[in-house]
C-alpha positions in Angstrom: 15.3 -27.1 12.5 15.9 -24.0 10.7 16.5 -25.7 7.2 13.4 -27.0 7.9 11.8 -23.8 8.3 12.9 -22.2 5.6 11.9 -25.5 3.6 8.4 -23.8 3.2 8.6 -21.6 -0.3 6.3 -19.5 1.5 8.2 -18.9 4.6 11.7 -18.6 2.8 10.2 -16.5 0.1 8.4 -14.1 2.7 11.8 -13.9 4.2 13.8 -12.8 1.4 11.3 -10.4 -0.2 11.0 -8.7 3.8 14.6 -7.8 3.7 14.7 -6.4 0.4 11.2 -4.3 1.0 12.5 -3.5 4.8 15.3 -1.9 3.2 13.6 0.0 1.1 11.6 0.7 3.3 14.2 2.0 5.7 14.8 4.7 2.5 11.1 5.0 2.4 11.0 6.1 6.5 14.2 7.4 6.4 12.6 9.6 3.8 9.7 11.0 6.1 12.6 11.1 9.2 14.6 13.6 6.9 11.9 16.0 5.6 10.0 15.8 8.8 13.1 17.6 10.3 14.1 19.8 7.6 10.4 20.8 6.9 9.3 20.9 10.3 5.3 20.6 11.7 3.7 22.6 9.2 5.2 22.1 6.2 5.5 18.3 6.8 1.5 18.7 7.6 1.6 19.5 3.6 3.6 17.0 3.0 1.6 14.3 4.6 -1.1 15.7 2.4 1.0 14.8 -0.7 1.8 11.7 0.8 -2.0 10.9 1.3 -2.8 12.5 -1.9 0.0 9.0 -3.5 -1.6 6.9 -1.3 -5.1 7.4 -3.0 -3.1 7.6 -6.5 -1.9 4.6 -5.4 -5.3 2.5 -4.5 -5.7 1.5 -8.4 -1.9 0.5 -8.0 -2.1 -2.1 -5.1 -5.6 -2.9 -7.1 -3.9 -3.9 -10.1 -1.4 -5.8 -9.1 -3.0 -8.0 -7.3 -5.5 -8.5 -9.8 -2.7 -8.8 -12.4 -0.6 -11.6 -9.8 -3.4 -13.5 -9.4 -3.9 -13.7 -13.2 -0.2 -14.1 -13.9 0.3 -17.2 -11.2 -2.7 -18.8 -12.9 -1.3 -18.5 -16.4 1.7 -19.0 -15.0 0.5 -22.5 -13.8 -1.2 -23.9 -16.6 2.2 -22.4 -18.8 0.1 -20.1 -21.1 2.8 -17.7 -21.5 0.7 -16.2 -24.7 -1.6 -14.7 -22.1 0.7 -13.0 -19.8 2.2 -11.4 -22.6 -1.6 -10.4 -24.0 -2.5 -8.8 -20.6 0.7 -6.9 -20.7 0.7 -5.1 -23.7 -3.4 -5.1 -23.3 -3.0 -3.2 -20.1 -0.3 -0.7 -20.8 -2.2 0.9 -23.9 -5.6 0.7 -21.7 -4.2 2.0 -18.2 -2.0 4.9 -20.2 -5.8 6.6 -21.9 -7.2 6.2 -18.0 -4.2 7.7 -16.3 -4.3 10.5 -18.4 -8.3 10.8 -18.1 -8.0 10.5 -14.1 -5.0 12.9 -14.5 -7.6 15.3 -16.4 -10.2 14.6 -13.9 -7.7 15.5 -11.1 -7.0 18.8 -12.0 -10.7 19.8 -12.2 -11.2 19.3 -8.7 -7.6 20.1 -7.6 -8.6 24.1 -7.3 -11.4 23.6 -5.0 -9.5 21.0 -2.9 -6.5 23.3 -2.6 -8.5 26.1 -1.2 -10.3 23.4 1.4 -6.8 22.3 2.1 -4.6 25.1 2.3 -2.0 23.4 -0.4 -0.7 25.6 -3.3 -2.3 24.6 -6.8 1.4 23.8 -8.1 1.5 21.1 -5.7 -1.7 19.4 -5.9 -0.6 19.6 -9.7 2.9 18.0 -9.3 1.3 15.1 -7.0 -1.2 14.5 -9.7 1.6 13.2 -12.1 2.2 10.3 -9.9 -1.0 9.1 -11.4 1.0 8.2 -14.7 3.1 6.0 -12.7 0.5 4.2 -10.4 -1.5 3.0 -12.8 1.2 1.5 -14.8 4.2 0.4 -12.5 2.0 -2.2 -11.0 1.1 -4.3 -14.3 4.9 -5.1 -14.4 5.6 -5.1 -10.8 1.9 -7.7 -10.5 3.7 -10.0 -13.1 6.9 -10.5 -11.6 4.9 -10.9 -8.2 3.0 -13.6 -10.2 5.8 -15.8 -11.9 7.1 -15.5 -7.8 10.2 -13.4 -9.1 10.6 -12.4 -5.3 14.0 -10.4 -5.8 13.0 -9.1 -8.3 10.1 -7.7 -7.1 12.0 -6.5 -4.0 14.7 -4.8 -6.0 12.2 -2.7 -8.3 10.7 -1.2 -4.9 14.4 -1.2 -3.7 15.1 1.3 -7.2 11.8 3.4 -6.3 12.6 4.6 -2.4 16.3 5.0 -3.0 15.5 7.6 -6.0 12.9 8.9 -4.2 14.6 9.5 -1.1 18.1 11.0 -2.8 16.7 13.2 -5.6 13.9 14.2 -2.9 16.7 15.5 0.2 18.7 17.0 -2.5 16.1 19.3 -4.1 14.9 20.0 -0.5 18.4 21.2 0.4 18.2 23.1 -2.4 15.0 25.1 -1.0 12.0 23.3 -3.2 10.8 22.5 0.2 7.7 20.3 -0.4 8.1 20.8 -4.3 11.4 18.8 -3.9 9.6 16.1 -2.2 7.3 15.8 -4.4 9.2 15.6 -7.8 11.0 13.0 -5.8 8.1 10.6 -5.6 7.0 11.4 -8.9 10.5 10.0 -10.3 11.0 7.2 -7.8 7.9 5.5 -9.6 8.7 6.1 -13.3 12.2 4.5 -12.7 10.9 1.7 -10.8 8.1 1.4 -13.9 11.3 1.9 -16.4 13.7 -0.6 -14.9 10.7 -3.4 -14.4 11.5 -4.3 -18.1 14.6 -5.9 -17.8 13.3 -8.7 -15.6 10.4 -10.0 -17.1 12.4 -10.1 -21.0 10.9 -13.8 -21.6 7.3 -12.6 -21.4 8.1 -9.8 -23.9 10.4 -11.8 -26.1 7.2 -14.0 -26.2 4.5 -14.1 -28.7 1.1 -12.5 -27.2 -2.0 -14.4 -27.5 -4.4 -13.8 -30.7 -7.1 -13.3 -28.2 -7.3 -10.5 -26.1 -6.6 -11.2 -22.7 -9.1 -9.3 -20.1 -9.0 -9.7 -16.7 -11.4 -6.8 -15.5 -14.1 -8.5 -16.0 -17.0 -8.7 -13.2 -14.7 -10.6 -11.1 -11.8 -8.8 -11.8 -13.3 -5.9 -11.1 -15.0 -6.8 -7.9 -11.9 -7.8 -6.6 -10.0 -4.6 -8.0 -12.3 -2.8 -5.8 -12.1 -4.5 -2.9 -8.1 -3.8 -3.0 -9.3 -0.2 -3.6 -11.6 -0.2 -0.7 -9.0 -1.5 1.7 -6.1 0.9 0.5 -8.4 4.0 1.6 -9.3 2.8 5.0 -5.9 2.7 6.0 -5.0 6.2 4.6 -8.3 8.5 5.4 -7.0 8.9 9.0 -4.3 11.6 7.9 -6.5 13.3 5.7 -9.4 13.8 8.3 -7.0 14.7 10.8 -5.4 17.2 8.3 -9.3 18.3 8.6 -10.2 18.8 11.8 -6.9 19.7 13.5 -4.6 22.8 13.4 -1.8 22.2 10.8 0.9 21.4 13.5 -1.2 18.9 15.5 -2.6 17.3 11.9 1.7 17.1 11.4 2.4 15.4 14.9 -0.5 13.0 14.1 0.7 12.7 10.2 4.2 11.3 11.8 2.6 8.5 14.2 0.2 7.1 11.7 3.8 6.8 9.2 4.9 4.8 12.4 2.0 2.7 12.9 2.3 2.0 9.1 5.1 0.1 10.3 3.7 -2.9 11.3 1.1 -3.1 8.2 3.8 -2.6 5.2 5.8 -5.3 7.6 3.2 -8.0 7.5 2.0 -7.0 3.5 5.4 -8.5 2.5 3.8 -11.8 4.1 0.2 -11.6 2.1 2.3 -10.7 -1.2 4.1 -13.9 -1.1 0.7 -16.3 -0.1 -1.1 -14.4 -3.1 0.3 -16.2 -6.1 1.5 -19.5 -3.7 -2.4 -19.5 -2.9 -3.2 -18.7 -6.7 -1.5 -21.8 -8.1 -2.3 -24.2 -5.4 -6.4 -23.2 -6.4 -5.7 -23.7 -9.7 -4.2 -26.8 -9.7 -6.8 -28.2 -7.5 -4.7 -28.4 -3.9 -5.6 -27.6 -1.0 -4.5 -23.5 0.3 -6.0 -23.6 3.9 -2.3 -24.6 5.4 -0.8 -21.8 3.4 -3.5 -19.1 5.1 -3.0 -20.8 8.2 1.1 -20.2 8.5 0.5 -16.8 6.7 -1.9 -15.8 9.7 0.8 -17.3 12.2 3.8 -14.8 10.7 1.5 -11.8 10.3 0.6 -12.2 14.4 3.7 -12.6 15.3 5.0 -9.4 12.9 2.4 -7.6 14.5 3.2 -8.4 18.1 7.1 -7.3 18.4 6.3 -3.9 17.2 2.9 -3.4 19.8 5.0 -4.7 22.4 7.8 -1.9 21.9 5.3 0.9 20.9 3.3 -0.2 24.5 6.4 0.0 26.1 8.2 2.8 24.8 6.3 4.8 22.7 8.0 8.6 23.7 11.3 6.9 22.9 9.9 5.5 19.9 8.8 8.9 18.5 11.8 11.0 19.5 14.4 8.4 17.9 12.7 8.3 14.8 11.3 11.9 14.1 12.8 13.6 17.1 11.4 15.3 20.5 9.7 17.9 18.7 7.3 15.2 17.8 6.6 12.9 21.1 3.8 14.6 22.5 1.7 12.6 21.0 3.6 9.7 21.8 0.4 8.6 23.6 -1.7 7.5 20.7 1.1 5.5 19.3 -0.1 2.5 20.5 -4.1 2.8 19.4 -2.8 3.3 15.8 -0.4 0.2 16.0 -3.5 -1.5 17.0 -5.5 0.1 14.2 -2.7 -0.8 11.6 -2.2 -4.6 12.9 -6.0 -5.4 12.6 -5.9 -4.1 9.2 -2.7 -6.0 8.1 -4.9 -8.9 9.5 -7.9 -7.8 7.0 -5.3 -7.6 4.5 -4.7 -11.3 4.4 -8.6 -12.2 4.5 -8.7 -10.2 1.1 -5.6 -12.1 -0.2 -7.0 -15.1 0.8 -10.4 -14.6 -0.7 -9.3 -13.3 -3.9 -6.2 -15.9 -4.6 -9.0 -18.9 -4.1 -12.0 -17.1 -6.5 -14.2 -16.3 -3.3 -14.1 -12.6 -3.1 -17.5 -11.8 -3.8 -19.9 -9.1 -3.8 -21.0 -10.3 -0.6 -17.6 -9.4 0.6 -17.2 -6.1 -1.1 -20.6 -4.8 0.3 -18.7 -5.7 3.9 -15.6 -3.5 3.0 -18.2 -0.5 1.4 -20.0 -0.9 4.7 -16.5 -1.0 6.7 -15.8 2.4 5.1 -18.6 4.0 5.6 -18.3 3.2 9.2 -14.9 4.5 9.7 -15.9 7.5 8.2 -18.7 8.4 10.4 -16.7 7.5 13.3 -14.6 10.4 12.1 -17.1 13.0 11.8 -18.3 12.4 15.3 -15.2 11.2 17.4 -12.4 14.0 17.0 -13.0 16.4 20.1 -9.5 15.7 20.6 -6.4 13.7 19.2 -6.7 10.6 21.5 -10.3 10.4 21.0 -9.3 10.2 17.4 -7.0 7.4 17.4 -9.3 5.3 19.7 -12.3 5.7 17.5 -9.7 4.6 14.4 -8.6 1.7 16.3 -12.2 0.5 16.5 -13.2 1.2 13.4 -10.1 -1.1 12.4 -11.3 -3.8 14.6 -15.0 -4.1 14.0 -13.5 -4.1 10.0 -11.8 -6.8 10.4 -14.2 -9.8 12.9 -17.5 -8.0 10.0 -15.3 -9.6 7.7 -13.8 -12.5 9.6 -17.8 -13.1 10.5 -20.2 -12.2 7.9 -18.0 -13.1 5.1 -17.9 -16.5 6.2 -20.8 -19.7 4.8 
């Protein structure tokens, strides 16, 4: 039975890249355990900031490499080896001027956002040079995703969280407080960005394509900004609670949304496998709907085990993973899990559309329209914490079936 399980390249893949991203991911968590107790509330309110601020910095990441998978598991599939090694180089000399233009951009309205904030300039200015590494680290990361390189995908994130977590306690200990933090995220990316080379040597021992090789065309982009659309509904929640709560109650909520994030990183490891399976199945002309269909299946069932134990046991939860300090708010733990499982669900409709050629602007105008909701639900739904993470957890829901439904012929 169980050979025959993991028989399925999507199942045995999804397998092997989750325990190499879990463990990472265990740095990653273990990372916000550690400076959530050495910072405490407040401070780790700022921090949460930061770590909001490389979420946004990181919506063109996610954005490219899935654009840059799906491309790469096409070439990949019809062996035009040229291309992959055109888009490469086309996109590092391309996505190094924007970085630095977005960079620039950045600290124009960094001032005024500090003041609105309450973060020091220097750290809004520190957190901006992650920019540098999110929009290149995915073009390398996206290809080896493509050419379903699995481990080697898993240990580049494995090289990021371990620098970032080790370099990021030590300069805390050293009293850099959230500067520490901070440089280490900025160096956990350019290492991960650094060491990508070694594993995709055949594509740069190759000879690039006489043609340049864009894939941000119409498409491209439409999809890009889907991706980009998707990575800010699941990260606005800490910045409008940051907003509308004192500092120590925007921290407590800052720590369960990292939990409920849980169960969404958990069941991306699933979609980022399907992605370029789905990719070359289309392209070759076979069928994908089985490989959705068993993709769905795992993500419900990743979902499930964690709901059940936040429903349970969600003071426990809290205190072992952040300590007591943190569980009164224990309460909400399960609306966000909620929040987060319905959007790892939306996650794999995106997926699905864009690794078959069917994310359109149909689709797009239903994540613009998803976002505008949530955000309007936050403006009027925060006279207190619960209330909060209710209205997020519909917001999350009615998302997802406006997609499920209206997305749909």
């Amino acid at each position: 039975m169980s050979r025959k399980i993991f028989s399925s390249e999507l199942i045995r893949s999804s397998f092997i890249l989750m325990i190499l991203l879990n463990i990472g991911n265990v740095f990653s968590y273990l990372f916000q355990f550690v400076m959530a107790r050495l910072l405490g509330p407040a401070d780790y309110g700022v921090l949460a900031i930061v770590t909001g601020l490389v979420a946004i910095f990181g919506i063109p990441s996610l954005s490219i490499q899935t654009v840059v998978a799906k491309n790469t598991a096409q070439f990949n599939a019809q062996n035009k080896i040229t291309k992959i090694k055109g888009m490469l180089v086309s996109l590092i000399k391309r996505l190094s001027i924007y970085s630095l233009i977005v960079f620039i951009l950045f600290l124009i309205i960094a001032i005024p956002l500090s003041n609105y904030l309450k973060i020091d300039f220097p750290i809004l200015f520190l957190s901006g040079l992650f920019i540098f590494g999110a929009f290149l680290q995915p073009v390398g990361a996206g290809i080896l995703q493509g050419l379903k390189k699995f481990n080697s995908f898993g240990i580049i994130f494995l090289i990021n969280t371990i620098f970032k977590f080790t370099l990021g306690v030590f300069l805390v200990l050293l009293g850099w407080k959230v500067y520490g933090a901070t440089v280490g995220f900025i160096v956990g990316i350019m290492l991960s960005f650094i060491f990508t080379f070694p594993f995709i040597m055949k594509i740069i021992n190759s000879k690039s394509s006489e043609e340049e090789i864009r894939i941000f065309d119409k498409k491209g982009i439409i999809e890009f900004m889907g991706v980009f659309i998707f990575v800010f509904l699941f990260s606005l929640d800490v910045f409008f609670a940051k907003a509308f709560f004192p500092a120590e109650l925007a921290g407590k909520y800052a720590v369960i949304s990292m939990i409920g994030k849980i169960i969404l990183f958990l069941a991306m490891t699933i979609g980022n496998v399907m992605l370029p399976i789905n990719s070359e199945k289309f392209i070759m002309g076979y069928k994908t709907k089985e490989v959705f269909r068993k993709t769905m299946l795992l993500t419900v069932l990743i979902c499930g085990i964690p709901l059940l134990i936040f429903y349970l046991f969600p003071e426990l939860v809290v205190s072992i993973l952040f300590g007591k300090i943190y569980s009164s708010t224990s309460n909400i733990l399960i609306y966000i899990g909620i929040s987060f499982s319905f959007l790892a669900l939306l996650n794999l409709l995106i997926l699905e559309k864009i690794s078959t050629e069917k994310f359109k602007i149909r689709e797009l105008f239903i994540m613009f329209v998803s976002l505008i909701i949530e955000v309007e639900i936050f403006l009027i739904y925060h006279n207190s914490i619960e209330q909060f993470s209710i209205a997020f957890m519909f917001s999350t829901v009615i998302t997802f079936i406006g997609m499920l439904i209206f997305s749909k012929k």
